[in-house]
N, C-alpha and C positions, 0 to 999 in steps of 0.2 A: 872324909872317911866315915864310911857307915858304923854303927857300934856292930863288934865284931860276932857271928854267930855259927854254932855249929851247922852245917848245912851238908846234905849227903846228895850223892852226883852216882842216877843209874845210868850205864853204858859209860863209866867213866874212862874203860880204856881207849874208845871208839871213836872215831872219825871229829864228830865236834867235843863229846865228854872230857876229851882229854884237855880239850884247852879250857873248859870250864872248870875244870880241876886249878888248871894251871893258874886264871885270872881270879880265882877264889883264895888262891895262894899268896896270891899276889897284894890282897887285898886286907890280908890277916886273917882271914873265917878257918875256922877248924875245919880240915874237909873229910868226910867221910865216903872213899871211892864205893861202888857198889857195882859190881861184875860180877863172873862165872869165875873169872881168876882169883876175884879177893870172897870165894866163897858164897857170892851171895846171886840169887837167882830170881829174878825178879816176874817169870814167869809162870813158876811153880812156887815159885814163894819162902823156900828154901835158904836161911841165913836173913830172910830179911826184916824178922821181931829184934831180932840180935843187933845187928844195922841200924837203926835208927830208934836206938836207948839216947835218950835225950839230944836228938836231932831234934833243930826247927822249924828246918825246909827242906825238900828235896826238889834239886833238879833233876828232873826226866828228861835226857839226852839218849835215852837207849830209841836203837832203831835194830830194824829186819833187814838183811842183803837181799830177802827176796822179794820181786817186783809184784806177786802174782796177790791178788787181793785178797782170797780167804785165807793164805797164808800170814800174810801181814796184818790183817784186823784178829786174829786168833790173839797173837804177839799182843798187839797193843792194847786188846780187850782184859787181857788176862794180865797185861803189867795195870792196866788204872784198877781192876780190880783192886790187885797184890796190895798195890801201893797207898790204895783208899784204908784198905782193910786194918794193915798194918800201923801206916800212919796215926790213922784215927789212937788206934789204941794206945801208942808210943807218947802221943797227942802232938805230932806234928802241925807246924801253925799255919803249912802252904806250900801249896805243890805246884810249882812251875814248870812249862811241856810245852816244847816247842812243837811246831806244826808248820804248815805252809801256804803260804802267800794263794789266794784264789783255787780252794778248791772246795767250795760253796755247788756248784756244778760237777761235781765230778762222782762218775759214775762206775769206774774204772782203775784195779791198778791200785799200786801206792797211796795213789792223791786219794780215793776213797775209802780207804784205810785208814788214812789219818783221819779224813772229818769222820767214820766210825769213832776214832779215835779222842779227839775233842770231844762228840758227846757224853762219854763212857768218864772221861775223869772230870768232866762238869757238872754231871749228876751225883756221883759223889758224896763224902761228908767233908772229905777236906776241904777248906778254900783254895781256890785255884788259880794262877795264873796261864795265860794263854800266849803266847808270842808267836804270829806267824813269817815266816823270813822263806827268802826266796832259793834257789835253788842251790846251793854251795860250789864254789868253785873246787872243791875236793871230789863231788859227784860228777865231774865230767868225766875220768877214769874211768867209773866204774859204768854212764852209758857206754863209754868205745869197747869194755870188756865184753856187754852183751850183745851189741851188735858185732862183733867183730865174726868174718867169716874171711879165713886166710887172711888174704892182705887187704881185705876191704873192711870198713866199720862203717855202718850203717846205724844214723842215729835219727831220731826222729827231727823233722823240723818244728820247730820252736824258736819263742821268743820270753826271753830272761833276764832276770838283771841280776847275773851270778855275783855271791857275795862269799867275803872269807870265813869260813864255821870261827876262826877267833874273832872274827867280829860277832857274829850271833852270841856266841859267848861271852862277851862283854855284856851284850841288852840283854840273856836272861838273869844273867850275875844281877843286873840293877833292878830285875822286876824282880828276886830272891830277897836284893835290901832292902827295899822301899815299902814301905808300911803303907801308902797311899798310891801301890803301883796298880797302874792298869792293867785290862785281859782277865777279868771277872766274867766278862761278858762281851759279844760281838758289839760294833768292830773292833777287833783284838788290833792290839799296836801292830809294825811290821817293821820289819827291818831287811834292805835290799843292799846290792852294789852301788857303785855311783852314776852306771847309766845301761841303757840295754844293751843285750849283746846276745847275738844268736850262738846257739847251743851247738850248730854246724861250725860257725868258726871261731870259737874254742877248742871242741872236737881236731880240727886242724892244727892251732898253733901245741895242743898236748901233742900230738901227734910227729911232727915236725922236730920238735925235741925228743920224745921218747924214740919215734919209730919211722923215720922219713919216710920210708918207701912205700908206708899203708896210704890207703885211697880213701879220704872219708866224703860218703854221700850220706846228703840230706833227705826222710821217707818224707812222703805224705803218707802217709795212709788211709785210706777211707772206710774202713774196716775199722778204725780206732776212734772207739766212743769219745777220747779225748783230744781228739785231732786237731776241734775249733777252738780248746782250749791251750792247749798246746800252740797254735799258729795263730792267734789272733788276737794276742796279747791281755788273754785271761788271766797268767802266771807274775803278770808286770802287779808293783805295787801302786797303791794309794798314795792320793798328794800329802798326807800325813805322815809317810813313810820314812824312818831313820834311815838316812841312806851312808853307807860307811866303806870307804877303799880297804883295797887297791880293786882297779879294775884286773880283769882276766890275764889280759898281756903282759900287767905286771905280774901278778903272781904268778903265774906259772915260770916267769924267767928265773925266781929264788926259789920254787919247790922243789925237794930234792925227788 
């Protein structure tokens, strides 16, 4: 057991935040959630001097629902600001922010949002941790919501080694404890599933349980700057990669 510390969690209500909440809890650290709900706004900056009065880490779990890329790099330009800004002053000791698994290449979209993203709280004054992790098995939902037209969802083709966001949340928890944790600098650790698995048939087995009767097909598209990244296993991790269960089939059999 790490010696215990107060540590604040932006996006704490959201998709991964909440189980980094929960394994911080878990763990003994005082947690200070940081959302829109608990006041605090980490985009405009709004509650967040107030928030992190003797904090000594923040995890950065906040994300964008939208795909579109100068929307998404606004979001995450304007949170490492916030958060540099604020920190620094508070004298926060280390700002951990997750990211994702190979997108070094990426020119498009989300994936280059975030690496916008990594540079922006690297540059910084805070010290920084980096963790990047693969696609989350909680985001296959929300492609079938975008593609979905009637009873078909249309999702791109892809190759993945989807992982559970409480697993991510466990390895940013440890890169939060560790005094000698890595992700200062590329290559940033990664954390995956326990083996590939395309993004079309998960797409199916959610589907199968939520919604039988939809049709889900696989796009190429050649129109899509990120296509060769997407299909030819640019998104898979490094042989150094923390690889951590349940694979897809299981988890979706227990998600509610």
């Amino acid at each position: 057991m790490s010696e215990a510390k107060k540590i604040a969690v932006a996006g704490a209500t959201g998709r991964l935040g909440r189980h980094v909440v929960d394994v911080l809890t878990e763990r003994g650290h005082t947690v200070v959630p940081m959302s829109r709900a608990t006041g605090v706004d980490i985009v405009t900056g709004a509650g967040l001097a107030e928030a992190l009065e003797g904090v000594d880490v923040v995890i950065d779990a906040s994300s964008t629902p939208s795909p579109d890329r100068k929307v998404a790099t606004e979001f995450f330009t304007a949170a490492a600001r916030n958060l540099h800004e604020a920190g620094q002053k508070a004298g926060v000791g280390r700002l951990v922010v997750v990211s994702i698994i190979g997108i070094d290449a990426s020119a498009a979209g989300y994936n280059a949002a975030k690496l916008e993203h990594e540079r922006a709280v690297l540059a910084g004054p805070v010290p920084v941790r980096v963790l990047r992790a693969a696609q989350f098995h909680e985001l296959v939902e929300q492609f079938t919501q975008w593609g979905r037209q009637g009873d078909t969802v249309h999702v791109p083709r892809m190759r993945t080694q989807l992982v559970a966001a409480r697993a991510v949340a466990e390895a940013l928890v440890e890169l939060a404890e560790a005094e000698d944790a890595p992700g200062a600098r590329a290559p940033f650790p990664e954390v995956a599933g326990p083996r590939e698995e395309s993004l079309e048939e998960a797409a199916r087995l959610l589907m199968a349980r939520r919604d039988p009767d939809v049709k889900v097909v696989a796009v190429s598209d050649p129109d899509n700057p990120e296509r060769d990244l997407f299909e030819n296993g640019g998104l898979l991790p490094g042989a150094d990669a923390r690889l951590a269960g349940p694979a897809f089939a299981e988890w979706v059999e227990t998600a509610s």
